[in-house]
Backbone bond lengths (Angstrom), bond angles and torsions (degrees), N, CA, C in turn:
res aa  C-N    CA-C-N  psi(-1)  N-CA   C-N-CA  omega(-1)  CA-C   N-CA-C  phi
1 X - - - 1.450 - - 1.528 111.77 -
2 X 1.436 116.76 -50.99 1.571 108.94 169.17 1.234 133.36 -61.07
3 X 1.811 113.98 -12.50 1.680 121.28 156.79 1.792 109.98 -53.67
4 X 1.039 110.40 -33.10 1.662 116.18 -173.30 1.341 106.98 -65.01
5 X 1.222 100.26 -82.69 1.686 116.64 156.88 1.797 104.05 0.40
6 X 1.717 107.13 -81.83 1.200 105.02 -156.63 1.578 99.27 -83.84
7 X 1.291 132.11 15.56 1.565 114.85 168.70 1.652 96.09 -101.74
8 X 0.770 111.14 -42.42 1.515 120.34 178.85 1.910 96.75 -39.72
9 X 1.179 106.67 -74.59 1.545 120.46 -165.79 2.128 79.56 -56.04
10 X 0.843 128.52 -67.52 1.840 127.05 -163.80 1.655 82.56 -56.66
11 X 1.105 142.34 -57.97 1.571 124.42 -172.05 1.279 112.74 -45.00
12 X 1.528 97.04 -52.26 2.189 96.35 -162.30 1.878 92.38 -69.07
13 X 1.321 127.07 -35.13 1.449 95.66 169.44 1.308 149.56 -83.95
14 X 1.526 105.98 3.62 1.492 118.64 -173.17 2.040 76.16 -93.53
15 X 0.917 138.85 -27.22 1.459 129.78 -172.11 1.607 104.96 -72.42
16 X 1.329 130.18 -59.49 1.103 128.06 128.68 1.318 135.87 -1.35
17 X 0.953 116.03 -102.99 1.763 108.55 177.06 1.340 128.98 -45.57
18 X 1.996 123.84 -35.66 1.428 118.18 139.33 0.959 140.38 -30.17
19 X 1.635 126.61 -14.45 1.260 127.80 171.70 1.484 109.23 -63.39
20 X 1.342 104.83 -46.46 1.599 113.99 -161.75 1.788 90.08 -57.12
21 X 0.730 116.49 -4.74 1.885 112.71 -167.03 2.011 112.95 -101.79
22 X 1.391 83.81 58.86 2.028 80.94 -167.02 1.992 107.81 -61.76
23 X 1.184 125.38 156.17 0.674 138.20 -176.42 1.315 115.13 -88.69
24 X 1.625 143.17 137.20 1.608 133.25 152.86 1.469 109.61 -40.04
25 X 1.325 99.20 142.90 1.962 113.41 -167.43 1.459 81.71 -102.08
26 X 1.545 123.44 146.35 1.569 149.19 143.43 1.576 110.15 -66.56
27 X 1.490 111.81 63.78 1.532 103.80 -174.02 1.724 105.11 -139.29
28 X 0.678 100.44 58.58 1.964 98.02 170.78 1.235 120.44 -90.15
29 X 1.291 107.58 -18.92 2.057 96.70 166.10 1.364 81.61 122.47
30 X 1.365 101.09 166.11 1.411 125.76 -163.82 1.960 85.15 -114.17
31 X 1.118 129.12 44.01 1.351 120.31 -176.65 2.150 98.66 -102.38
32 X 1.241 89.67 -33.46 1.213 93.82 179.45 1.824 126.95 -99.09
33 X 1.175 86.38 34.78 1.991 113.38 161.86 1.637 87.55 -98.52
34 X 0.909 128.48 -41.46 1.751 111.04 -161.09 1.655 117.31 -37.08
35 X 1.299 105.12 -58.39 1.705 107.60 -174.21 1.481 114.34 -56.96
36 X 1.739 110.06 -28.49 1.350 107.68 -171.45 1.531 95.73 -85.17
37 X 1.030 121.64 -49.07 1.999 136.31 172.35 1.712 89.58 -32.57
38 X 1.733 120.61 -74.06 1.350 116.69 -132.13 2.104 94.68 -87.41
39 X 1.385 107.27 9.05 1.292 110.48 -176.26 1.544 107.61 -98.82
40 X 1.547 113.99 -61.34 1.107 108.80 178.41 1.877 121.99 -98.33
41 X 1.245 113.74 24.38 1.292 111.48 148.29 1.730 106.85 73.28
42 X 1.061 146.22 9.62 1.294 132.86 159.89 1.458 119.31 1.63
43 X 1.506 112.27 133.82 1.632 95.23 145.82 1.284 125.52 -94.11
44 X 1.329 130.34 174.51 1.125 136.58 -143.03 2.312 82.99 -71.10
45 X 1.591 120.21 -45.85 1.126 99.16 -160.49 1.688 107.38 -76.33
46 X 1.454 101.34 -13.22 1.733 104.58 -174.51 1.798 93.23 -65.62
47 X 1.279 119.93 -73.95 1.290 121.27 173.95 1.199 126.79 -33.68
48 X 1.560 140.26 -19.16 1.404 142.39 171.31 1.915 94.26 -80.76
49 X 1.622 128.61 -56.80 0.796 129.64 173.74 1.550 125.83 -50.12
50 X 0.982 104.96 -31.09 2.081 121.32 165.02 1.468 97.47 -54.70
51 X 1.687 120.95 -43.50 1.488 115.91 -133.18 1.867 84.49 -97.24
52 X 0.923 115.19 -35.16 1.778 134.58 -177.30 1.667 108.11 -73.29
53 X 1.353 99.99 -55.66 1.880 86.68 -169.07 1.479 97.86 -94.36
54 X 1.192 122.45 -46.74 1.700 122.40 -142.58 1.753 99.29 -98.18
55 X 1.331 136.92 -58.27 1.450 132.11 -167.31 1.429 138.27 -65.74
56 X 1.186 97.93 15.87 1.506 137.69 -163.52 1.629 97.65 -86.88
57 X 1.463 102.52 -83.23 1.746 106.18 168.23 2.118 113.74 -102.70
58 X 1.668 103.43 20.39 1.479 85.16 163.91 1.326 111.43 -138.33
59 X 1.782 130.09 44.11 1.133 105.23 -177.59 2.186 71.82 -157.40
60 X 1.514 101.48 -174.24 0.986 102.74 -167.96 1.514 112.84 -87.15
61 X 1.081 129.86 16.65 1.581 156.02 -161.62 1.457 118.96 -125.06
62 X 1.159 114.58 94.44 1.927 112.62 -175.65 1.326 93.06 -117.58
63 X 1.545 125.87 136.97 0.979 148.12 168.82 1.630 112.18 -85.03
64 X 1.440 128.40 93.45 1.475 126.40 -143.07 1.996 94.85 -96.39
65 X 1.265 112.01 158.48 1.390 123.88 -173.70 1.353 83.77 -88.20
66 X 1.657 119.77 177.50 1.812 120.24 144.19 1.082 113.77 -62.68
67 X 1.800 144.58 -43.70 1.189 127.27 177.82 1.117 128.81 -58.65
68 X 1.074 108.90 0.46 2.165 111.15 -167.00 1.829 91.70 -87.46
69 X 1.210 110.71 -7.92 1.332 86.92 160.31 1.350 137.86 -107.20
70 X 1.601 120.79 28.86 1.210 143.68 -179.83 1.364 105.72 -101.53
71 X 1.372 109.15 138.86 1.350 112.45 162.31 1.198 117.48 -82.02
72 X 1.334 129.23 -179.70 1.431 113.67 -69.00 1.466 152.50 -45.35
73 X 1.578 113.86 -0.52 1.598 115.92 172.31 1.467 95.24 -72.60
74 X 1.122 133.58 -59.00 1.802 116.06 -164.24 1.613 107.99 -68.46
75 X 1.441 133.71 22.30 1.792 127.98 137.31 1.563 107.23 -102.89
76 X 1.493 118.76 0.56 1.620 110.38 159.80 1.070 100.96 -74.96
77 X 2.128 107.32 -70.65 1.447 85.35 -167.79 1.586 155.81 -51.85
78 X 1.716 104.69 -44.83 1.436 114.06 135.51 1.407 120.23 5.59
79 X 1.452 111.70 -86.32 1.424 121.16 -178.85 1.406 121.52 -58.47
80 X 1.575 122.19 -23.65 1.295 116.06 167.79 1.485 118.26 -87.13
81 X 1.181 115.64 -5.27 1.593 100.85 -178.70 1.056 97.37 -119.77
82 X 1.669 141.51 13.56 1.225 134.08 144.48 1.432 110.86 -77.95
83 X 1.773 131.46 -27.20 1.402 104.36 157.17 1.286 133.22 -88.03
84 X 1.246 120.48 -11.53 1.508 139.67 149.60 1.387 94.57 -26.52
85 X 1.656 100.03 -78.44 2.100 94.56 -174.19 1.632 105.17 -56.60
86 X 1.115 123.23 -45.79 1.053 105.05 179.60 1.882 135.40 -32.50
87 X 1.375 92.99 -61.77 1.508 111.19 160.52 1.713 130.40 -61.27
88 X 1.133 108.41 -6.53 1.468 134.32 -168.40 1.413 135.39 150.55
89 X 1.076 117.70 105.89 1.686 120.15 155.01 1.182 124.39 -127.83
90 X 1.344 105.91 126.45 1.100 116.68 -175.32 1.657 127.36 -65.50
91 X 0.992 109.15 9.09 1.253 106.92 -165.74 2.168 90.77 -125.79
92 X 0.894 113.12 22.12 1.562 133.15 163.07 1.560 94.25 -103.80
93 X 0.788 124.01 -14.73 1.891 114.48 -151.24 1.825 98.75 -61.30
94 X 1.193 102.37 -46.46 2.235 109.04 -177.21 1.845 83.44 -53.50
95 X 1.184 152.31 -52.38 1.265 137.94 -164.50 1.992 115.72 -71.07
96 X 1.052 90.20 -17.23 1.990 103.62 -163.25 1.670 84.47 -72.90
97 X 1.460 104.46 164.58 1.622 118.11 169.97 1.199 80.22 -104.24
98 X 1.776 91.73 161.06 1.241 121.30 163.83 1.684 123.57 -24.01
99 X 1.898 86.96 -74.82 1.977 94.85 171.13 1.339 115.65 -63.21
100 X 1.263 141.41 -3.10 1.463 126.92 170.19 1.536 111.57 -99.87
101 X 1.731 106.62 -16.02 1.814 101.93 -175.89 1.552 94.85 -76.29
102 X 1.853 122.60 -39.35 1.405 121.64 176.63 1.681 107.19 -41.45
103 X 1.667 109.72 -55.13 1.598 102.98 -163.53 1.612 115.67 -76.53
104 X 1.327 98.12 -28.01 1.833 97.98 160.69 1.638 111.44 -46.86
105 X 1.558 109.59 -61.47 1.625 89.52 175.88 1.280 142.42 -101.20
106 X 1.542 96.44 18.96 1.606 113.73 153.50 2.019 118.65 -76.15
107 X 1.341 98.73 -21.81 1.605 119.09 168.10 2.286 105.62 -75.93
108 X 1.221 86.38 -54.88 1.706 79.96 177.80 1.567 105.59 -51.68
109 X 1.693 107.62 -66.79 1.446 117.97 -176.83 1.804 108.63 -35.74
110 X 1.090 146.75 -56.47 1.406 147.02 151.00 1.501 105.24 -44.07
111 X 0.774 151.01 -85.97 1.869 137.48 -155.99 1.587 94.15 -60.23
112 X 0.926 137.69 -36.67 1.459 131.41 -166.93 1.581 94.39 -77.69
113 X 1.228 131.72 -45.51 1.604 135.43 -179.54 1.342 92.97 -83.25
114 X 0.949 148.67 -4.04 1.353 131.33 169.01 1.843 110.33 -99.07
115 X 1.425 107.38 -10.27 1.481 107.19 -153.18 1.332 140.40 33.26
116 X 1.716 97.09 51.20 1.561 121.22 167.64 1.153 143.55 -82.17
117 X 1.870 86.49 -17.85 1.664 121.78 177.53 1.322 106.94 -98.59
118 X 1.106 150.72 -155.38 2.176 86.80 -81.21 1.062 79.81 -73.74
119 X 1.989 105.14 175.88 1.546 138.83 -142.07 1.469 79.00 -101.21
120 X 1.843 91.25 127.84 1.909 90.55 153.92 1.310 136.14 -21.32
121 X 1.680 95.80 -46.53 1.487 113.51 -177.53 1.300 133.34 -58.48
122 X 1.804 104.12 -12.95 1.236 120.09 173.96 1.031 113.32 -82.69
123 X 1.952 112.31 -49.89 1.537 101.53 -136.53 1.780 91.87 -109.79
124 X 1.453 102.62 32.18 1.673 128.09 147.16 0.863 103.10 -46.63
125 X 1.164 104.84 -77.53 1.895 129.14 -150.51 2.003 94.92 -88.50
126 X 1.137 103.90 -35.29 1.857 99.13 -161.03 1.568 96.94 -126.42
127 X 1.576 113.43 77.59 1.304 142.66 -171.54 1.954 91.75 -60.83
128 X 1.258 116.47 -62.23 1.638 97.81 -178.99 1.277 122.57 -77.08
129 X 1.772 127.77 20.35 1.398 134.51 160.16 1.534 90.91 -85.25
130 X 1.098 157.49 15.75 1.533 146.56 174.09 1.762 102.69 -78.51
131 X 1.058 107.59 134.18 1.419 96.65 168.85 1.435 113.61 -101.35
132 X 1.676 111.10 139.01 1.352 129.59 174.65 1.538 97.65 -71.17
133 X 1.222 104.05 165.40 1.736 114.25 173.42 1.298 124.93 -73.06
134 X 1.573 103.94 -27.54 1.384 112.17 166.03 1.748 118.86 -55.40
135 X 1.886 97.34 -53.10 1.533 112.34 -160.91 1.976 92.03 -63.03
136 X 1.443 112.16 -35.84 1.149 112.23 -178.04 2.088 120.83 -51.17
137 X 1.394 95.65 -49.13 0.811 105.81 170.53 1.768 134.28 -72.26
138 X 1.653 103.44 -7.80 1.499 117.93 165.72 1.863 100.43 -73.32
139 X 1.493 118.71 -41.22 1.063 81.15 -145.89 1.519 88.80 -99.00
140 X 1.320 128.32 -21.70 1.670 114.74 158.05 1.306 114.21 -27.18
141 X 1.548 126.18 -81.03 1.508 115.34 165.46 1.555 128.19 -14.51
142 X 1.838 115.87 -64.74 1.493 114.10 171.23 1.351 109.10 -39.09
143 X 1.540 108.74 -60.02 1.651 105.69 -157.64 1.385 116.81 -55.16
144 X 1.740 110.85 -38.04 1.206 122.65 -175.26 1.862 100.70 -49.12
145 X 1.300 89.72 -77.07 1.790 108.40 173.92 1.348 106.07 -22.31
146 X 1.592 135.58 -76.30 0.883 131.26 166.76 1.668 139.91 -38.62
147 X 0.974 105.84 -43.20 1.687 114.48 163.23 1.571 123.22 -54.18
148 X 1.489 113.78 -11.76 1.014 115.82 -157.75 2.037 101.19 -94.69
149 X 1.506 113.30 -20.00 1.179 135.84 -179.95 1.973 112.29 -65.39
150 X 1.525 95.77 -33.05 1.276 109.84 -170.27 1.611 104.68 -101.74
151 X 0.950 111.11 3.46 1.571 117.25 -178.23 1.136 112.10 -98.29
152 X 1.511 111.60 -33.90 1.606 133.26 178.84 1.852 100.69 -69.04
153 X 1.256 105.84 -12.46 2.120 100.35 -155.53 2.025 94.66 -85.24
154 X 1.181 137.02 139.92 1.097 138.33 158.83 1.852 97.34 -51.69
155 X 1.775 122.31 138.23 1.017 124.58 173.66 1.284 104.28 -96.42
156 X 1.092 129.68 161.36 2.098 130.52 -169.98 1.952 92.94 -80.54
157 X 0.836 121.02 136.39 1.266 122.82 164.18 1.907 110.69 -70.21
């Protein structure tokens, strides 16, 4: 029983002293969605739905809860929206070629038909990031629409 005691007391201070350890924030502004925004054309409801489910962990803009600043959830979150960017951000999109901005949203078009996007894990916690079947079906349409720009581009041999 006094092993408990003393992990308990070693827990509450390693919880403690992690505080002192803040994490880099995902917050540069939503200024740099424009090129990916003014390229592939959103509509106004696809683009509210971008801003709700997806820019959170894929663009340079996270909209943070109050807990994300507690340790230990703010070195989860951290870590998920650095592979989020990893896998996509949209706000890289002015850097992507042509054939990789196509396979980025040939990758959305699949997780959205698969309903992989967004991660359970989100729309836990962020109940109106869930996508309805409708919103699903807005942004299948965009992507489709959109893909069609990059299909038109000569690829570099």
């Amino acid at each position: 029983m006094i092993w408990i005691k003393r992990f308990l007391k070693l827990a509450l201070v390693v919880l403690i002293v992690i505080q002192f350890f803040p994490v880099e924030k995902n917050e540069e502004g939503y200024e740099s969605l424009e090129p990916f925004l003014a390229e592939t054309r959103p509509s106004q409801q696809v683009a509210g739905i971008l801003k709700t489910s997806c820019y959170d962990c894929h663009s340079n803009q996270t909209q943070y809860p109050w807990y994300a600043n507690l340790a230990p959830v703010s070195f989860f979150l951290a870590d998920h929206v650095e592979e989020g960017k990893e896998h996509l951000n949209f706000a890289d999109w002015g850097n992507y070629t042509a054939k990789r901005k196509d396979h980025k949203l040939e990758e959305v078009l699949e997780e959205i038909e698969k309903n992989e996007m967004p991660l359970d894990s989100y729309t836990l916690i962020h109940q109106d990031a869930k996508l309805s079947a409708a919103q699903a079906e807005a942004i299948i349409n965009w992507v489709k629409a959109a893909r069609l720009s990059y299909s038109s581009i000569p690829q570099p041999q």
